[in-house]
N, C-alpha and C positions, 0 to 999 in steps of 0.2 A: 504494500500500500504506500502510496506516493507520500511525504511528509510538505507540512504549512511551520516554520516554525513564528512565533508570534515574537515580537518585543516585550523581552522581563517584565521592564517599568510597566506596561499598559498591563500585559497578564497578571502582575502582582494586584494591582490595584482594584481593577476588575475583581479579580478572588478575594480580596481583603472584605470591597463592599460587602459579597454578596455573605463570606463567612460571619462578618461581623452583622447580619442582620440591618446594615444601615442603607434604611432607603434614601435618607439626604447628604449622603456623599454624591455629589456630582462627575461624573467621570468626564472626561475628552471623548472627542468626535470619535478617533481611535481605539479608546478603550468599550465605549457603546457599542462598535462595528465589531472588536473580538467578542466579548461577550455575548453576541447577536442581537443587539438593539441597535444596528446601524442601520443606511439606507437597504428600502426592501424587506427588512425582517418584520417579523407581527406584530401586530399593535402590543407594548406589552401589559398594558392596562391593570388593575391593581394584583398585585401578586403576594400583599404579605399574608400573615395568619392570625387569625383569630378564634380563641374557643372562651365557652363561658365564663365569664369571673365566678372563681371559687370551684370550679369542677374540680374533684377529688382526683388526683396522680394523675393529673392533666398529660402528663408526660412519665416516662418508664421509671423505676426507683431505681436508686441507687446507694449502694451501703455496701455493708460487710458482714457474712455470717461463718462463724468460726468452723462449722460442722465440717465441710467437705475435709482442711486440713487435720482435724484434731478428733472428730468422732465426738465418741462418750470418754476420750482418755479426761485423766485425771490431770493433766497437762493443763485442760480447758477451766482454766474455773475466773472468779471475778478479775483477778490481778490480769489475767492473760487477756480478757475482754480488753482491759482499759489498757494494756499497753500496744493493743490494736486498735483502741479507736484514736491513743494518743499518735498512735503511727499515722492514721487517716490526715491529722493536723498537720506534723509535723512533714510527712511527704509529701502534700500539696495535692493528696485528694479529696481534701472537703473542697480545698479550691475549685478543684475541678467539677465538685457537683454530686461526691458520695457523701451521703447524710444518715440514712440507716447502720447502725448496730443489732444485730439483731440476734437472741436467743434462739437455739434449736432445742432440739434436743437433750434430756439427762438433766433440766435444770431444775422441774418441781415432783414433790413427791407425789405417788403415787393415790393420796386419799385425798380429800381435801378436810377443812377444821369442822367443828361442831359445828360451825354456822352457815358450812356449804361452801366457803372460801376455800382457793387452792392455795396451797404453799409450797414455798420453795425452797432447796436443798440449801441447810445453811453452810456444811460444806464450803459448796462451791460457792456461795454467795452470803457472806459473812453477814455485809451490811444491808442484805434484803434484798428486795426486787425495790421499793421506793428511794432505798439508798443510793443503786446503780444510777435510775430514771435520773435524780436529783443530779448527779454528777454528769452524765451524761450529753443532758440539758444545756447544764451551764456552759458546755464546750461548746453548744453552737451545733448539737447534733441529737440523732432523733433513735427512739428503742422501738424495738420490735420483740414479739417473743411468737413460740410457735403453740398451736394449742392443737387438743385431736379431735377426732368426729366422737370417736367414743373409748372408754376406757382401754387403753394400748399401752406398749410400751413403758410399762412399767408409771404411768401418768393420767391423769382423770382426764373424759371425755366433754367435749359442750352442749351435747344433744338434752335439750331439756333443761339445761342451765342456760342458756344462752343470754337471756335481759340480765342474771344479776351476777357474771362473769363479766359483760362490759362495764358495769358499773364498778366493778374492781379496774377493770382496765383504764377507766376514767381517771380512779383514784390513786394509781398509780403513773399517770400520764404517759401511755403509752402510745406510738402512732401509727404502729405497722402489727399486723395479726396475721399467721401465717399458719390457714386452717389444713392440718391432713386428715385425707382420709385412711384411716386404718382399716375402714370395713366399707361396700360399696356404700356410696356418698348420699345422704339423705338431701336429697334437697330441696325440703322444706326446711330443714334445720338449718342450712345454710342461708334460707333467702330470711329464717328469722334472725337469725345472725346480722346479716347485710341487714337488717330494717335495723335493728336495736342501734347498728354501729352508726348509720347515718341520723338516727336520733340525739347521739351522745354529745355532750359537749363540748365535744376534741374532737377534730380529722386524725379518721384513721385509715389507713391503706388494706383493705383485705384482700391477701392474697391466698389461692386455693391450689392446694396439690391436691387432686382427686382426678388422677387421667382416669380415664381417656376423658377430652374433653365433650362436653355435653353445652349444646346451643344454649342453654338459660345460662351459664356460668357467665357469657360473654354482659349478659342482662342484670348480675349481681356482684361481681367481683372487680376491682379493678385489674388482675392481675390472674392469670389461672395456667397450672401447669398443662404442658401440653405434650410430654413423654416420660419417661422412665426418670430415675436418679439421676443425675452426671457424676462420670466416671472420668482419670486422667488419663482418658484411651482416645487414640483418633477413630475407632469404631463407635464409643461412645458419641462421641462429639459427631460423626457424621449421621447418625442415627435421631440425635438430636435436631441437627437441622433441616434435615428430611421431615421429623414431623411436625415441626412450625411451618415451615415454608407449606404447606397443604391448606393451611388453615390464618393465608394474611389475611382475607377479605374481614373477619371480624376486627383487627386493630384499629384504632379509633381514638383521637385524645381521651384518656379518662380509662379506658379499656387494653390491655396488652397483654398478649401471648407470651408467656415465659417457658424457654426448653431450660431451665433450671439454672445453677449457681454458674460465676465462673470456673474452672480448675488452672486457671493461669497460676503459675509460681508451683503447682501442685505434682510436678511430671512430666506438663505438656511441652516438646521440643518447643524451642522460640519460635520456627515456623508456624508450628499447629497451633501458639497460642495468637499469632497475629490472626489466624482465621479466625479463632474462638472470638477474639476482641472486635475482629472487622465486622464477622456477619452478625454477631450480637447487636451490633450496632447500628445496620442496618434493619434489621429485623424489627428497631426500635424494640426490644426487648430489655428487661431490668438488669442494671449492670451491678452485679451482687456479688464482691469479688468473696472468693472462700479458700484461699492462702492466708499465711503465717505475715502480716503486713507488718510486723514487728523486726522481722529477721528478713525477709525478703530482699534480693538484689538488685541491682541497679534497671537489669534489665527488664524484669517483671516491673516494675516502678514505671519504667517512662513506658511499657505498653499500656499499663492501665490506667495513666494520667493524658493519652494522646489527646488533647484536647478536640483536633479537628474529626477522628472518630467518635469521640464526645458529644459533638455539635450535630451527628449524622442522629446518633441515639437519640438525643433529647429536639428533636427538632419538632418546633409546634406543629406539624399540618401532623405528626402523629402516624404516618401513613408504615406500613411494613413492606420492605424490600421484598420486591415479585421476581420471581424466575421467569427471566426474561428470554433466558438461552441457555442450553446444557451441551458443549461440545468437547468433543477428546479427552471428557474426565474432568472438563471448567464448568462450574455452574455459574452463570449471572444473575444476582440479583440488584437490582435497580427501583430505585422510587424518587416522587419528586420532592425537594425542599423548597421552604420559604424563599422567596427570589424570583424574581422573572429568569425565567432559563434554567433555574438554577437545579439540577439535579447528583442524586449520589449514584455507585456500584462499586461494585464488591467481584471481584472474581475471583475463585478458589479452587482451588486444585486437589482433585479426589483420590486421584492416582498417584501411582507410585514415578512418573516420571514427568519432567519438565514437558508442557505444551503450549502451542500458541493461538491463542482466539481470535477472531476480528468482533469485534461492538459498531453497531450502526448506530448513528443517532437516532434512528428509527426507534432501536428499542427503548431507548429511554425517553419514547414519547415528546422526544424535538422535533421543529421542524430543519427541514434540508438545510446546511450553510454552516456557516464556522464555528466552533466549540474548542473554547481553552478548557483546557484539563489539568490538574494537579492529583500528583501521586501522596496521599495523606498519611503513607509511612515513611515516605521520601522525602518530603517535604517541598518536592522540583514539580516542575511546567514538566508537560511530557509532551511532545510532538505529535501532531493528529493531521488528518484533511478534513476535507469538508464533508467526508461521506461516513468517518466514523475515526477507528481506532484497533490499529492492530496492538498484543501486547503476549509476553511469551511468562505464563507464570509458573514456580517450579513448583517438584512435588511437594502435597503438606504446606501449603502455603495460600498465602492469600495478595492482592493488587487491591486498593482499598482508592476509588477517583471519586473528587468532585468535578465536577462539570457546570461548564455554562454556555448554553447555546443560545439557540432561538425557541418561544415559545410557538406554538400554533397560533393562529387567526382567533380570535375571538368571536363567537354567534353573533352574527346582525340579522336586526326582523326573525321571523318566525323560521326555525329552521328545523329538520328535523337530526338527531342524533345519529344515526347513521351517517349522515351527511360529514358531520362535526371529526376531528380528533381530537380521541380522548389524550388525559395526561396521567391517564394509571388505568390498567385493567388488570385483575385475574378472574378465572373462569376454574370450579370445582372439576369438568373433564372437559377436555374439547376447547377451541380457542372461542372466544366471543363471535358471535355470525352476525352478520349487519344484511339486515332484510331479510333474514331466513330464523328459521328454527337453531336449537343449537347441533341437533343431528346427534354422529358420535364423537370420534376422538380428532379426526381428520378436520381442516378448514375446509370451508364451504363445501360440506357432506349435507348440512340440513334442507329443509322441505321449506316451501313459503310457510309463515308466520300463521297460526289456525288454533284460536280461541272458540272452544262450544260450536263448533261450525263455520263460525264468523271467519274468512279469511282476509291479513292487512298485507299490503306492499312493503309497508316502510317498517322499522325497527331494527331491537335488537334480541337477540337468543342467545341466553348464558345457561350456565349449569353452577347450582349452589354447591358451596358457597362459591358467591363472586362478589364482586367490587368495581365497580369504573367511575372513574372521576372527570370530570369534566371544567374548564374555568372559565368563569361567567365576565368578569371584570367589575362587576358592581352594576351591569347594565343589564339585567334582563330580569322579568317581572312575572313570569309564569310557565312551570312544567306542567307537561300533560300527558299521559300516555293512558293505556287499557293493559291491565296485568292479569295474569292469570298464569296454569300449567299449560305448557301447549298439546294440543290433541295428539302430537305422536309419541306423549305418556300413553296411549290409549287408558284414561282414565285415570290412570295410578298418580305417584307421585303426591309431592304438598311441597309448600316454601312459603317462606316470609318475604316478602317486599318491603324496603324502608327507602323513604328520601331523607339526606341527612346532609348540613351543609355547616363549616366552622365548628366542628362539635357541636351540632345540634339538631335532635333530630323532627324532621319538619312532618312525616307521612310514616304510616306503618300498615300494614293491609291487616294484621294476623293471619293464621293459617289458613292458604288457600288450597286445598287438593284439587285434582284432575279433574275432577267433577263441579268444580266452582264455577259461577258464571263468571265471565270475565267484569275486572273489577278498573271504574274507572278513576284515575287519578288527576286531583286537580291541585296542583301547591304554589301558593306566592313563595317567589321565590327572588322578590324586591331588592336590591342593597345586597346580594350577596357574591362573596365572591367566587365560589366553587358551588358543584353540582356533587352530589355523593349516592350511586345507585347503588344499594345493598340488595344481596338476596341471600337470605338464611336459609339452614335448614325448617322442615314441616313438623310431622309428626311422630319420625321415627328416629331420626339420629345419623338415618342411613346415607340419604341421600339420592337414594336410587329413585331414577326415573323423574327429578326435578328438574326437568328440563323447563324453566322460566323464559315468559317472554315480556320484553316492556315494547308492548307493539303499539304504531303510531308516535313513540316517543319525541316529544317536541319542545321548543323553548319558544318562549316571545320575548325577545330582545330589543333594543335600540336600534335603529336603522344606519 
């Protein structure tokens, strides 16, 4: 592939804006045209992010839980806690945005007192659970502790305690709860959990280990596991991101998919811990480091403090890195940030030997034209054309790029979505069908669009879970489409429909099955700046046969 290469000064400056979020740096004529806001490119119209004041883990947590390195050893006890949250300080990872401490495991006994309160092993925690909270506090940092579904591991369960366990948890100021399940996961108990805790008078983070995941978790937790343990194995770790990556369409400010702790500093070669750090990061997933941050090296130190991987994580549109591309053993995922243009990827390397991909700007939802690129474990410009980017990653390793291109055109007057490019899609099987059904796994395999009979020309066909996002600019004032299952479920099948736009969600159908009539949808969608199509899972968990259609889908824009 032929190389562009750019001038430093503009490309620095260019990346600087868009990492630092500032939309009133003014660039040069020259740095607008790398970027892709020069002449010819698309309106870039408003591009920053927005989600509710006060939404609970707006963005993914970040902290430190001692379990993965230390277990139930006797190693672990309060002293060790605090010379790792003191390490969080002193290394310049609070800087960086970790604030969770968090209890696991081994730390309360196994009854609770007369009064139904649980206690905790004095042992290992001399000065209490409110003596830890109190210090902890004052550092500028935040506890967590883990509790179970029901009596396990040697510890009391919260099934039926649930309102006067938070209220201990109030009075101990705690801000993160890390529910497991020890027996399949009740959840009712959980969504009475989630109510008591959104009642309390402290924000608190619930996070749920109860894989496999189940549709209503995405609707009560902000955080929920979505595989097995993590182990300091690279089969672990790719096991891991195989089964996040199936399941981005639910991430959401407020909402995120966790494939479990870090094991950086734990075993994993430096390679395989750049992947761990890169695609966690992408994935917008919780960055919850679980090494020894007391004794740890230099080099575990600056991967887990990389700030510009940092900024991929915690980036408010909230969106999770899609597999964009899987070739010779690379997987690509990609999503967009905050910024006109501005997008991330992640390419990692599965196999055992050095391979080289090409990336189109196509995948990451650009349009055609120039894109400066920065390597964000490199910290360098990387040389591109205009059609995309070749790059050679080795084995156990990862390529972690921000990018800044052109965005697409903006909807004018009434158009329909087919019509439009999207700037994020995933699709549960099969790629997104524009004008068609979703078919099977193949592109344009589907049938015209056929609701209860009813056949449309225009739309789209996904398969839940999916996701596509679209940017409005603050200029369009009403979506409209007809949803339903399409007829060549013959019958079968169910899905959820939602419109959701800045963290918030605007339209929800409830469960439709195959037999629903088609259901039509009408949303102001006034002053906003993105479009957000959700389709969940129905009534089974399964998925099968949810071949969703938003047919007719349309915007009314400015002209």
């Amino acid at each position: 592939m032929a190389s562009r290469f750019f001038d430093r000064r503009v490309l620095l400056l260019a990346t600087l804006a868009l990492a630092c979020g500032r939309e009133d740096v003014e660039l040069s004529p020259s740095a607008r045209t790398a970027s892709g806001g020069g002449a010819g490119a698309a309106e870039p119209g408003d591009c920053s992010a927005e989600v509710p004041a006060g939404l609970l883990g707006a963005r993914p947590a970040m902290g430190w839980n001692g379990y993965n390195a230390f277990g139930c050893a006797a190693e672990l006890d309060e002293a060790k806690v605090k010379a790792n949250a003191q390490a969080l300080i002193d290394h310049d990872l609070q800087a960086a945005g970790y604030r969770y401490v968090n209890l696991d495991e081994c730390w309360q006994q196994p009854e609770r007192d007369s009064a139904g309160h649980r206690n905790f092993d004095a042992t290992r925690l001399p000065n209490g659970i409110e003596g830890l909270s109190g210090w902890v506090h004052e550092r500028g940092l935040s506890l967590g502790i883990r509790i179970n579904s029901a009596e396990c591991d040697a510890e009391p369960g919260i099934q039926d305690h649930e309102a006067e366990d938070v209220k201990s948890f109030e009075n101990w100021q705690l801000d993160y709860i890390k529910y497991v399940a020890c027996q399949p996961v009740a959840q009712a108990s959980v969504e009475q959990l989630a109510q008591a805790l959104r009642e309390a008078s402290r924000p608190m983070v619930l996070s749920l280990t109860a894989a496999p995941f189940a549709e209503w978790m995405s609707r009560t937790a902000q955080l929920w596991r979505t595989g097995s343990d993590a182990q300091p194995t690279w089969d672990s770790l790719t096991a891991a991101i195989d089964a996040a990556t199936k399941l981005a369409a639910y991430a959401r400010p407020g909402a995120f998919n966790d494939p479990d702790m870090l094991e950086i500093g734990n075993g994993l070669s430096t390679a395989e811990a750049r992947v761990q750090f890169s695609v966690w990061s992408i994935l917008s997933a919780p960055l919850l480091a679980g090494n020894d941050l007391s004794t740890m090296d230099a080099t575990t130190r600056d991967i887990l403090t990389n700030r510009e991987l940092i900024a991929l994580d915690q980036d408010p549109l909230g969106l999770q890195g899609a597999l964009v591309r899987s070739e010779n053993g690379i997987d690509v995922l990609a999503k967009p940030l905050e910024g006109c243009g501005a997008r991330a990827a992640v390419l990692w390397n599965r196999s055992d030997a050095a391979a080289s991909i090409t990336l189109p700007w196509s995948d990451l939802w650009l349009a055609p034209g120039r894109a400066t690129v920065k390597d964000l474990w490199q910290g360098a410009a990387l040389p591109s054309d205009s059609d995309g980017i070749t790059l050679e990653v080795l084995p156990h390793d990862a390529v972690a790029l921000r990018v800044l291109g052109a965005e697409p055109a903006l909807p004018r007057g009434e158009a329909f979505l087919s019509d439009l490019a999207w700037t994020y899609a995933v699709s549960g099987f099969g790629p997104i069908e524009l004008d068609s059904s979703n078919g099977e796994s193949a592109a344009g395999d589907g049938a015209k669009l056929s609701l209860r009979g009813t056949t449309y020309e225009k739309g789209l066909g996904v398969h839940g879970p999916s996701l596509i996002r679209y940017r409005l600019g603050r200029d369009c004032r009403r979506f409209r489409a007809e949803i339903g299952i399409d007829d060549e479920s013959d019958a079968q099948g169910s899905a959820q429909f939602e419109v959701w736009a800045e963290g918030t969600k605007l339209f929800e159908s409830g469960v439709l099955s195959g037999q629903s009539a088609p259901l039509p949808v009408d949303v102001d969608i006034s002053g906003r700046r993105e479009l957000r199509l959700f389709v969940g899972v129905g009534k089974d968990n399964s998925y099968a046969h949810d071949h969703a259609d938003w047919a007719n889908a349309r915007v009314e824009c400015d002209d």
